[in-house]
PQR file of N, CA, C, O and H, with PARSE charges and radii, in Angstrom:
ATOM      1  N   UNK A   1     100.975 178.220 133.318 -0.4000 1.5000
ATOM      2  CA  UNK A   1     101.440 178.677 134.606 -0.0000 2.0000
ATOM      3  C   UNK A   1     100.273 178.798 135.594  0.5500 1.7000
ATOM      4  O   UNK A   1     100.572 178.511 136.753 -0.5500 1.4000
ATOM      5  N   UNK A   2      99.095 179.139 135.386 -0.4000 1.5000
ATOM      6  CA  UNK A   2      97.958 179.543 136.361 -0.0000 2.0000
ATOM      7  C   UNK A   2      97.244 178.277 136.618  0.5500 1.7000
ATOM      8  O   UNK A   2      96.911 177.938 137.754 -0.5500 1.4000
ATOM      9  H   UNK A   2      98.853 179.373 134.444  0.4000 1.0000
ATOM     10  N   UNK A   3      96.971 177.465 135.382 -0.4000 1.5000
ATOM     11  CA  UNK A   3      96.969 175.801 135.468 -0.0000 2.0000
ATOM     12  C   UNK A   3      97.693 175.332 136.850  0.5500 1.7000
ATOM     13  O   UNK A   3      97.003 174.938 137.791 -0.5500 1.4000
ATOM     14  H   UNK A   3      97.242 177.741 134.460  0.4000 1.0000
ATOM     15  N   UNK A   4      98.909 175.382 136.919 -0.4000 1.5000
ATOM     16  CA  UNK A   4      99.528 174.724 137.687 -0.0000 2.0000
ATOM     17  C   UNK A   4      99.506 175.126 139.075  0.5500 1.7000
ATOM     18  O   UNK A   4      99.440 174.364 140.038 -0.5500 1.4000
ATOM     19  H   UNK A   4      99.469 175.701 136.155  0.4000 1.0000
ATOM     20  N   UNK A   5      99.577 176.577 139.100 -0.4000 1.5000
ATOM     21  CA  UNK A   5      99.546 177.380 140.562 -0.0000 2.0000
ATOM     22  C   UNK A   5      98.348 176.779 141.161  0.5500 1.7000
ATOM     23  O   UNK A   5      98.256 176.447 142.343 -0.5500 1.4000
ATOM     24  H   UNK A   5      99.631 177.197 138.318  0.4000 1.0000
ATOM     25  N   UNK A   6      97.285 176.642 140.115 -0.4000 1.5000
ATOM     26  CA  UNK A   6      95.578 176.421 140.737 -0.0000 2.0000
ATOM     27  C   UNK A   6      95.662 175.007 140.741  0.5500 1.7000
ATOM     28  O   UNK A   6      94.543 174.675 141.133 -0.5500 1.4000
ATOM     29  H   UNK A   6      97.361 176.911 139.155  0.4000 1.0000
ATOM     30  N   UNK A   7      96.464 173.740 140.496 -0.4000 1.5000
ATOM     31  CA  UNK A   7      96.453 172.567 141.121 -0.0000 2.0000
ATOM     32  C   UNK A   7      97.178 172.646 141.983  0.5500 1.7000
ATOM     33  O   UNK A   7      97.046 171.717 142.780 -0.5500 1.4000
ATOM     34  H   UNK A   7      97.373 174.010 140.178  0.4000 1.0000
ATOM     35  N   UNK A   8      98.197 173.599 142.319 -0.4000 1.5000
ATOM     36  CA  UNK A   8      99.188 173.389 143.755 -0.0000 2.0000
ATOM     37  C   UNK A   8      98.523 173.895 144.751  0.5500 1.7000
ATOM     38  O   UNK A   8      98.636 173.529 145.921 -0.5500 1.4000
ATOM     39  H   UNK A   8      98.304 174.354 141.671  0.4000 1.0000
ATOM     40  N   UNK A   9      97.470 175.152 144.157 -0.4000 1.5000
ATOM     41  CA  UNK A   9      97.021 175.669 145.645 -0.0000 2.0000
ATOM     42  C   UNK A   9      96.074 174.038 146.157  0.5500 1.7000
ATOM     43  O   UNK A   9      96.237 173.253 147.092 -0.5500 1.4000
ATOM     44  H   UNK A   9      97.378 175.449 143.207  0.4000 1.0000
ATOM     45  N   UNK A  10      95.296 174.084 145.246 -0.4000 1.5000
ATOM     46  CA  UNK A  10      94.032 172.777 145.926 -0.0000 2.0000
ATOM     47  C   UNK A  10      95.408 171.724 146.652  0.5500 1.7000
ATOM     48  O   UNK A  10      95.558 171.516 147.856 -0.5500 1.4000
ATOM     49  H   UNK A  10      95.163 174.721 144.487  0.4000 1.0000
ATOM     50  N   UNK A  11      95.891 171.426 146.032 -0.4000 1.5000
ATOM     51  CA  UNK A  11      97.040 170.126 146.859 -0.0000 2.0000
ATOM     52  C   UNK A  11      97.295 170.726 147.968  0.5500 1.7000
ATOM     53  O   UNK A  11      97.350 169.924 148.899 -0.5500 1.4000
ATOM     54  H   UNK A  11      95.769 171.595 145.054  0.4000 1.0000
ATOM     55  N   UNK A  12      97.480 171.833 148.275 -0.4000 1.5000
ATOM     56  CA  UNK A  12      97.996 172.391 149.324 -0.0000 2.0000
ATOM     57  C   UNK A  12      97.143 172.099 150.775  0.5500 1.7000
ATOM     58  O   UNK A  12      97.498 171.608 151.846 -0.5500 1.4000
ATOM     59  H   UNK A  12      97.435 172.485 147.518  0.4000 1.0000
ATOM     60  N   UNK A  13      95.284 172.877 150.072 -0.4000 1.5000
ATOM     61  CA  UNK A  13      94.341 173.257 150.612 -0.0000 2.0000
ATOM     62  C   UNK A  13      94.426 171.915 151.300  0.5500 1.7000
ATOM     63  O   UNK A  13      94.625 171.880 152.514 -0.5500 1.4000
ATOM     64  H   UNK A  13      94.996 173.276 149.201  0.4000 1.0000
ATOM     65  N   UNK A  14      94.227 170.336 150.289 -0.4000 1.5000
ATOM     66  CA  UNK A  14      93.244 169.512 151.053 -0.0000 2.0000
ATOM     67  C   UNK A  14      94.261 168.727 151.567  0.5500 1.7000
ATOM     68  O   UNK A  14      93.928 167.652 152.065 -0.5500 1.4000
ATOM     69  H   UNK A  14      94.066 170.365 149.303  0.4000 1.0000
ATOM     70  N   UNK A  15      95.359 169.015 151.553 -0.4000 1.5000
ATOM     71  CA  UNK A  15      96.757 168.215 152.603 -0.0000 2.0000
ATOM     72  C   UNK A  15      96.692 168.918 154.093  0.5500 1.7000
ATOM     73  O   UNK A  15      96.892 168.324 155.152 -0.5500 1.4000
ATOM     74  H   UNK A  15      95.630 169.888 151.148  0.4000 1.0000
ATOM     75  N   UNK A  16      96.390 170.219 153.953 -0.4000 1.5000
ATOM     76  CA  UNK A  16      96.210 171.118 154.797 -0.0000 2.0000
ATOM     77  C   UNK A  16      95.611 170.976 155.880  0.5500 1.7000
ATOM     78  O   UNK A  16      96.071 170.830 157.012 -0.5500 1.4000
ATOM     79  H   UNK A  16      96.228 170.702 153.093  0.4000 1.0000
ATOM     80  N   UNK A  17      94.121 171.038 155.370 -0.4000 1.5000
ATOM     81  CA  UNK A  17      92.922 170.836 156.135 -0.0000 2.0000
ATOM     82  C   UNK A  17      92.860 169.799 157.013  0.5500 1.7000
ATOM     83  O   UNK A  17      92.686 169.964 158.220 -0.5500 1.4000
ATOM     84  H   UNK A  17      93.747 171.156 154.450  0.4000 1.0000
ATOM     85  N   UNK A  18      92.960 168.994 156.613 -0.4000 1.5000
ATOM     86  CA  UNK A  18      92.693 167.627 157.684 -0.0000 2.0000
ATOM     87  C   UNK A  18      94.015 167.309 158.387  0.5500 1.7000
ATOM     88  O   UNK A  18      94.016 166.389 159.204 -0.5500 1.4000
ATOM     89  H   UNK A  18      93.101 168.860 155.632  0.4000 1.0000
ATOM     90  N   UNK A  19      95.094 167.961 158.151 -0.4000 1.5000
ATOM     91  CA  UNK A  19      96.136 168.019 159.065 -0.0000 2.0000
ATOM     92  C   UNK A  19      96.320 168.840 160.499  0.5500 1.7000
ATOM     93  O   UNK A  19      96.900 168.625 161.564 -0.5500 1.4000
ATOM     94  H   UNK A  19      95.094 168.709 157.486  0.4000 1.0000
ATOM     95  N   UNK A  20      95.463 169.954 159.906 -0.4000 1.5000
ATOM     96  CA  UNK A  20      94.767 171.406 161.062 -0.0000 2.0000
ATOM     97  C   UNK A  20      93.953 170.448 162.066  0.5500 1.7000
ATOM     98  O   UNK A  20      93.975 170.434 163.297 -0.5500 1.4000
ATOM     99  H   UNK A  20      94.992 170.129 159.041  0.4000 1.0000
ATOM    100  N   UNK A  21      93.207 169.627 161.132 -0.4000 1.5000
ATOM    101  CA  UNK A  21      91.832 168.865 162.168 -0.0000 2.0000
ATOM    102  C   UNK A  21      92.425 167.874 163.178  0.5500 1.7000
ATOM    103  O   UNK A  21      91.999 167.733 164.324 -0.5500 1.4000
ATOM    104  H   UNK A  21      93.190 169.639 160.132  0.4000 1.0000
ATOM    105  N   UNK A  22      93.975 166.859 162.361 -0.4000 1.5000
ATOM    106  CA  UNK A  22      94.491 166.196 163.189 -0.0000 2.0000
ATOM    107  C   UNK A  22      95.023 166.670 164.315  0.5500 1.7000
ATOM    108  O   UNK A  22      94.709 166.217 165.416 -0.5500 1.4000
ATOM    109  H   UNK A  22      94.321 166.973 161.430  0.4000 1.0000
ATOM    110  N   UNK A  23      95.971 167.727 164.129 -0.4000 1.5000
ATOM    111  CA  UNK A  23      96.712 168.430 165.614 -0.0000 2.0000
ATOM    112  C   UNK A  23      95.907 168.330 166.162  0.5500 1.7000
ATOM    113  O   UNK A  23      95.890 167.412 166.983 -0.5500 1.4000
ATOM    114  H   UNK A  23      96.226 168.095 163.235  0.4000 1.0000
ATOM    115  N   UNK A  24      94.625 169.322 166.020 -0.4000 1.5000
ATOM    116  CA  UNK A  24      93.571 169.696 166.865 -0.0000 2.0000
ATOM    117  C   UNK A  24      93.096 168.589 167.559  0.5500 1.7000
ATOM    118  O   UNK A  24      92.539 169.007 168.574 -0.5500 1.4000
ATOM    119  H   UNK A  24      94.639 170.067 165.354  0.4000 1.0000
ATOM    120  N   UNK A  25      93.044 167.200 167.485 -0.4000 1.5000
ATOM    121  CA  UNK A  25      92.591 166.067 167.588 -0.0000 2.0000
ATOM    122  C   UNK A  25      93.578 165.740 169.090  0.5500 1.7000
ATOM    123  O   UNK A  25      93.147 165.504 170.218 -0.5500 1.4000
ATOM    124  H   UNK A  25      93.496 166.861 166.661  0.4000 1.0000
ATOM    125  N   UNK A  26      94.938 165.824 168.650 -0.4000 1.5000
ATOM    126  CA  UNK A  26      96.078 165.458 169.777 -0.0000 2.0000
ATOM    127  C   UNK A  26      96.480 166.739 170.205  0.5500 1.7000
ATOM    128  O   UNK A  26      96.653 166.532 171.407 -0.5500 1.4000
ATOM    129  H   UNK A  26      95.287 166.016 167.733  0.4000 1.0000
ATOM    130  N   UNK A  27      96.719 167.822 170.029 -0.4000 1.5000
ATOM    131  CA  UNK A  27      96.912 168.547 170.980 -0.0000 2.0000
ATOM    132  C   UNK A  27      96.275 169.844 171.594  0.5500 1.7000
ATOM    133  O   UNK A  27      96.573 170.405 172.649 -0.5500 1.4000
ATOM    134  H   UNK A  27      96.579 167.990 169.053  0.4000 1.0000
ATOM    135  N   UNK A  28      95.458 170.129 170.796 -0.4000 1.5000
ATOM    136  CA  UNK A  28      94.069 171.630 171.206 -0.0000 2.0000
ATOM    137  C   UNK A  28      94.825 172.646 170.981  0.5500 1.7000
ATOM    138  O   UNK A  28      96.023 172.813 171.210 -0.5500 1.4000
ATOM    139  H   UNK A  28      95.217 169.673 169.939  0.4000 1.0000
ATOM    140  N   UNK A  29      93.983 173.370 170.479 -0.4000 1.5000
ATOM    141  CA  UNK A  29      94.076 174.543 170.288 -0.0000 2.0000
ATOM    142  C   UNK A  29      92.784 175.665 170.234  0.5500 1.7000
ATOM    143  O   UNK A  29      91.676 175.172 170.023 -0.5500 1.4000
ATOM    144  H   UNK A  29      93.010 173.235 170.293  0.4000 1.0000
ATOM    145  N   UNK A  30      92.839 176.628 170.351 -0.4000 1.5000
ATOM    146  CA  UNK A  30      91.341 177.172 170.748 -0.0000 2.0000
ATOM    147  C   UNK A  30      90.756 177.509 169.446  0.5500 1.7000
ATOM    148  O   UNK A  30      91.225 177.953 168.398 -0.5500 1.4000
ATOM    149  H   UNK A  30      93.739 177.028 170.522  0.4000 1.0000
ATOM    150  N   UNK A  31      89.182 177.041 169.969 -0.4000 1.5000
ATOM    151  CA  UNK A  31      88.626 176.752 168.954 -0.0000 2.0000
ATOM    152  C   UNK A  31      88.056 177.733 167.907  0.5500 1.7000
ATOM    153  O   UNK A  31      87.439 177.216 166.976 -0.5500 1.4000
ATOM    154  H   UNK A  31      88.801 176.680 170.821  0.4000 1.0000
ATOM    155  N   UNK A  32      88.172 179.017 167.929 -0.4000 1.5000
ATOM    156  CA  UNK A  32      88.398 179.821 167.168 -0.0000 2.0000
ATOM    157  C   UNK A  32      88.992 179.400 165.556  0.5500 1.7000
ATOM    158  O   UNK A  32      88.426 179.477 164.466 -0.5500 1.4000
ATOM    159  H   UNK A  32      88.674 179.437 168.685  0.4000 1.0000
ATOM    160  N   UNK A  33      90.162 179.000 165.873 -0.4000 1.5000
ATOM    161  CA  UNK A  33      90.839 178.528 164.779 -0.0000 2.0000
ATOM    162  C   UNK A  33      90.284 177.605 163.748  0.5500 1.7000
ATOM    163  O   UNK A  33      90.448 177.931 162.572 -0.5500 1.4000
ATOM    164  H   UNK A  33      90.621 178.938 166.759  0.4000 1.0000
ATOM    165  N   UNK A  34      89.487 176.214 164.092 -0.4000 1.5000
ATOM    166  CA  UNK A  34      88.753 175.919 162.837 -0.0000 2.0000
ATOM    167  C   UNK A  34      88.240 176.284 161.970  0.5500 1.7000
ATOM    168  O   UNK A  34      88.598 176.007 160.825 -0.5500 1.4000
ATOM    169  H   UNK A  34      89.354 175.949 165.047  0.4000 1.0000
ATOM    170  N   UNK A  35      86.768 177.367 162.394 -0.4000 1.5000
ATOM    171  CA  UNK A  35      86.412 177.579 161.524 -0.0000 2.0000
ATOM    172  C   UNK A  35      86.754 178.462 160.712  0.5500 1.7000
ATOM    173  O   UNK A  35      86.209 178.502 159.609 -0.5500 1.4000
ATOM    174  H   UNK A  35      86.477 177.592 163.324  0.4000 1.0000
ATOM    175  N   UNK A  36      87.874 179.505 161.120 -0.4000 1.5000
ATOM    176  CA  UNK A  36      88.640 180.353 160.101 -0.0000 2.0000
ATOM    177  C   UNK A  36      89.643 179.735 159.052  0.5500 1.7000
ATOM    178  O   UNK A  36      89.963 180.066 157.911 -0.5500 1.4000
ATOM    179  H   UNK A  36      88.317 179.473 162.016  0.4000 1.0000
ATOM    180  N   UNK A  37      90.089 178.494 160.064 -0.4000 1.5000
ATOM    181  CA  UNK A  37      91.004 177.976 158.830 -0.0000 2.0000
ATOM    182  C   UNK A  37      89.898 177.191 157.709  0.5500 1.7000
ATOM    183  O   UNK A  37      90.079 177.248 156.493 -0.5500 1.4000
ATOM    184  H   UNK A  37      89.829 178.225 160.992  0.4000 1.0000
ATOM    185  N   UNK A  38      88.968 176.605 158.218 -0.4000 1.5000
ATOM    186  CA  UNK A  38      88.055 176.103 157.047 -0.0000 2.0000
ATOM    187  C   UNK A  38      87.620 177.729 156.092  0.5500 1.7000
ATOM    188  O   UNK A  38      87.732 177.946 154.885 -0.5500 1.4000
ATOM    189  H   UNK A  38      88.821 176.559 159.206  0.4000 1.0000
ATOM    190  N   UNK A  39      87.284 178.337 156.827 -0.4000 1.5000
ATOM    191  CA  UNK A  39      86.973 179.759 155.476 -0.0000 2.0000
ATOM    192  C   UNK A  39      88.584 180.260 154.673  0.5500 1.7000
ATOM    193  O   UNK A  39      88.740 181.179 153.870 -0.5500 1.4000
ATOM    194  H   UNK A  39      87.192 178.160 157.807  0.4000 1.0000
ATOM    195  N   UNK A  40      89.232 179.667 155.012 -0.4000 1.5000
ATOM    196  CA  UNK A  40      90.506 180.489 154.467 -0.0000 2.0000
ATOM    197  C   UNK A  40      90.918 179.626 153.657  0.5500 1.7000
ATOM    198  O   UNK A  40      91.568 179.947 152.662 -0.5500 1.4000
ATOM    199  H   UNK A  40      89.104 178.920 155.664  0.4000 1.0000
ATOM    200  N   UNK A  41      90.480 177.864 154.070 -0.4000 1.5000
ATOM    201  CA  UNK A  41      90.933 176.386 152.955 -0.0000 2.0000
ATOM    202  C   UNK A  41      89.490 177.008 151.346  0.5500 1.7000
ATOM    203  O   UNK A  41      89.626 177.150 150.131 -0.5500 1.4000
ATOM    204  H   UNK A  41      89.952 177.603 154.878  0.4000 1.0000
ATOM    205  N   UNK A  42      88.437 177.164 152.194 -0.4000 1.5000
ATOM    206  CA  UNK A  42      87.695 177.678 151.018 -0.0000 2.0000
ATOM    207  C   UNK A  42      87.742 178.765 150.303  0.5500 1.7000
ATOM    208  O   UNK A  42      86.992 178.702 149.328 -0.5500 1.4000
ATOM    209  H   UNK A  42      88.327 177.049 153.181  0.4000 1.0000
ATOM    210  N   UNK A  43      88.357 179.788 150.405 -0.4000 1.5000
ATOM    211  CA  UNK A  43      88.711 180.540 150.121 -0.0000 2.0000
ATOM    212  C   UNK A  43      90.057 180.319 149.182  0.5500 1.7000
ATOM    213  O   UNK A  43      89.921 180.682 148.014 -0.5500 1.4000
ATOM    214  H   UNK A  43      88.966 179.839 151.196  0.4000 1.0000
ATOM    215  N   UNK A  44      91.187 179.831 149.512 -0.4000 1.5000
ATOM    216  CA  UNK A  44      92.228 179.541 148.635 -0.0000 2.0000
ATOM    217  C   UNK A  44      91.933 177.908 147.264  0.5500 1.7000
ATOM    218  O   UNK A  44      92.352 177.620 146.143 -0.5500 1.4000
ATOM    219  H   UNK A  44      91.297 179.536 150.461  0.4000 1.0000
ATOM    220  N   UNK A  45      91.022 177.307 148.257 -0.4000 1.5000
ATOM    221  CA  UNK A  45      90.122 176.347 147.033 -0.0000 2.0000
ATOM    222  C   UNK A  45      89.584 176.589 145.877  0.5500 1.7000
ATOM    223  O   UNK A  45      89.722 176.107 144.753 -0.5500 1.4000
ATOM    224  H   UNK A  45      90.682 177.541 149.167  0.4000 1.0000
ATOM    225  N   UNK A  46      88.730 177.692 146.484 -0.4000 1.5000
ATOM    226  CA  UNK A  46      88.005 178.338 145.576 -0.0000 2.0000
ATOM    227  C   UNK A  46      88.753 179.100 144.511  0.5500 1.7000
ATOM    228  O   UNK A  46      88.235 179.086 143.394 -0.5500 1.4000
ATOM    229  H   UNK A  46      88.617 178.084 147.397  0.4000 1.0000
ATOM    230  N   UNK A  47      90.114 179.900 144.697 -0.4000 1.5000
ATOM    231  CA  UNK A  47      90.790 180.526 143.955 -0.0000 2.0000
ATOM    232  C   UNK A  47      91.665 179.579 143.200  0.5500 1.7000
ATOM    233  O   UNK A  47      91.835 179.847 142.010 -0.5500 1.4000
ATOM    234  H   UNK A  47      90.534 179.912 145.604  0.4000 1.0000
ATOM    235  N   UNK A  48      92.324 178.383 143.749 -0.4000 1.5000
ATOM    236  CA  UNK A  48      93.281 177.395 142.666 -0.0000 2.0000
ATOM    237  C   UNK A  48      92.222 176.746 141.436  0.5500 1.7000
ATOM    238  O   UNK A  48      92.637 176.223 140.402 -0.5500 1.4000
ATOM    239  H   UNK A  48      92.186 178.165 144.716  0.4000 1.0000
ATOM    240  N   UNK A  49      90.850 176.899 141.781 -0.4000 1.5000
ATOM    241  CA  UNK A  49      89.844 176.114 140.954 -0.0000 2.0000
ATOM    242  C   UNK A  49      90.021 177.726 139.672  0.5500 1.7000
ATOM    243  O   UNK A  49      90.408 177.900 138.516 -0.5500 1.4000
ATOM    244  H   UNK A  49      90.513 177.323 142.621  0.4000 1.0000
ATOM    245  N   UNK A  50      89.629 178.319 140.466 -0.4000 1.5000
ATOM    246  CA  UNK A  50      89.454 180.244 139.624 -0.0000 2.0000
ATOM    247  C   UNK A  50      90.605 180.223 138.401  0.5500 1.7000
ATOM    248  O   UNK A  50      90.390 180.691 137.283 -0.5500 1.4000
ATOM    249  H   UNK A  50      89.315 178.178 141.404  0.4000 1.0000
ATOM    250  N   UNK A  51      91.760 179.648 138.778 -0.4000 1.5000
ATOM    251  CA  UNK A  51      93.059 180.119 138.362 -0.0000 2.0000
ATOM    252  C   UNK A  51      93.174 178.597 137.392  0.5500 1.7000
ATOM    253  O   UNK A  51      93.766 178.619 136.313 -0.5500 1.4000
ATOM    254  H   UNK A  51      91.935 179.268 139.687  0.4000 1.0000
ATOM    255  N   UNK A  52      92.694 177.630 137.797 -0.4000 1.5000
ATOM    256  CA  UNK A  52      93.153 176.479 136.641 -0.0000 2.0000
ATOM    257  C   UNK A  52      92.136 176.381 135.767  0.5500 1.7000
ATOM    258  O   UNK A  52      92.309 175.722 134.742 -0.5500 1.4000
ATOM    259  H   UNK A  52      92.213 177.613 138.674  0.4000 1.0000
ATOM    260  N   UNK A  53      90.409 177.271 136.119 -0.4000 1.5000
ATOM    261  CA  UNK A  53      89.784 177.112 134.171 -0.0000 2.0000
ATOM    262  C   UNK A  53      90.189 178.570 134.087  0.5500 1.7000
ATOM    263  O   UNK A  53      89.099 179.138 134.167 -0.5500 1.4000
ATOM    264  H   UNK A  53      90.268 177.806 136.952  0.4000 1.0000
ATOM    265  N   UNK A  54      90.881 179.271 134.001 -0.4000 1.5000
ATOM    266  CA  UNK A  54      91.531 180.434 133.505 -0.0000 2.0000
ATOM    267  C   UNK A  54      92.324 180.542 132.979  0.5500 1.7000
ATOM    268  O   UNK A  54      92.559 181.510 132.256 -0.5500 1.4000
ATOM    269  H   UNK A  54      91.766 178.810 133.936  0.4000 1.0000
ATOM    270  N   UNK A  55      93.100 179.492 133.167 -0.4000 1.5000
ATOM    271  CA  UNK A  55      94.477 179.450 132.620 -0.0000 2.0000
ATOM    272  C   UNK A  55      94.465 178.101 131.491  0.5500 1.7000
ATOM    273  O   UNK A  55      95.392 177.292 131.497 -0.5500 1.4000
ATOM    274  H   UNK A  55      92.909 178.705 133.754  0.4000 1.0000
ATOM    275  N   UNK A  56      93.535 178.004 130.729 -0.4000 1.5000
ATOM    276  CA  UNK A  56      93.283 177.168 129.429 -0.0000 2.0000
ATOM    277  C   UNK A  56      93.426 177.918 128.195  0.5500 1.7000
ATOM    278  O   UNK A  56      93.251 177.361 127.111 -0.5500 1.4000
ATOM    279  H   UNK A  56      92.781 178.662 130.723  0.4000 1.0000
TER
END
């Protein structure tokens, strides 16, 4: 079960990320928002990695 949660979060993270970067690309948004969403993609990265060698 923690296996799996910690490959869904990363799928999540890196579908995520560069989708945040695209909007931002076509329609703006203030720029505040990058770099929190990059600490928050590393942050939930960091935890699906935590949670899938834990769950062996």
């Amino acid at each position: 079960m923690k296996h799996g949660l910690g490959i869904l979060l990363q799928v999540i993270t890196l579908t995520l990320l560069p989708s945040i970067v695209i909007y931002q690309l076509f329609f703006g948004f203030r720029l505040i928002i990058m770099p929190a969403s990059l600490v928050v993609g590393i942050s939930l990265f960091s935890l699906g990695t935590w949670l899938r060698e834990s769950g062996r």
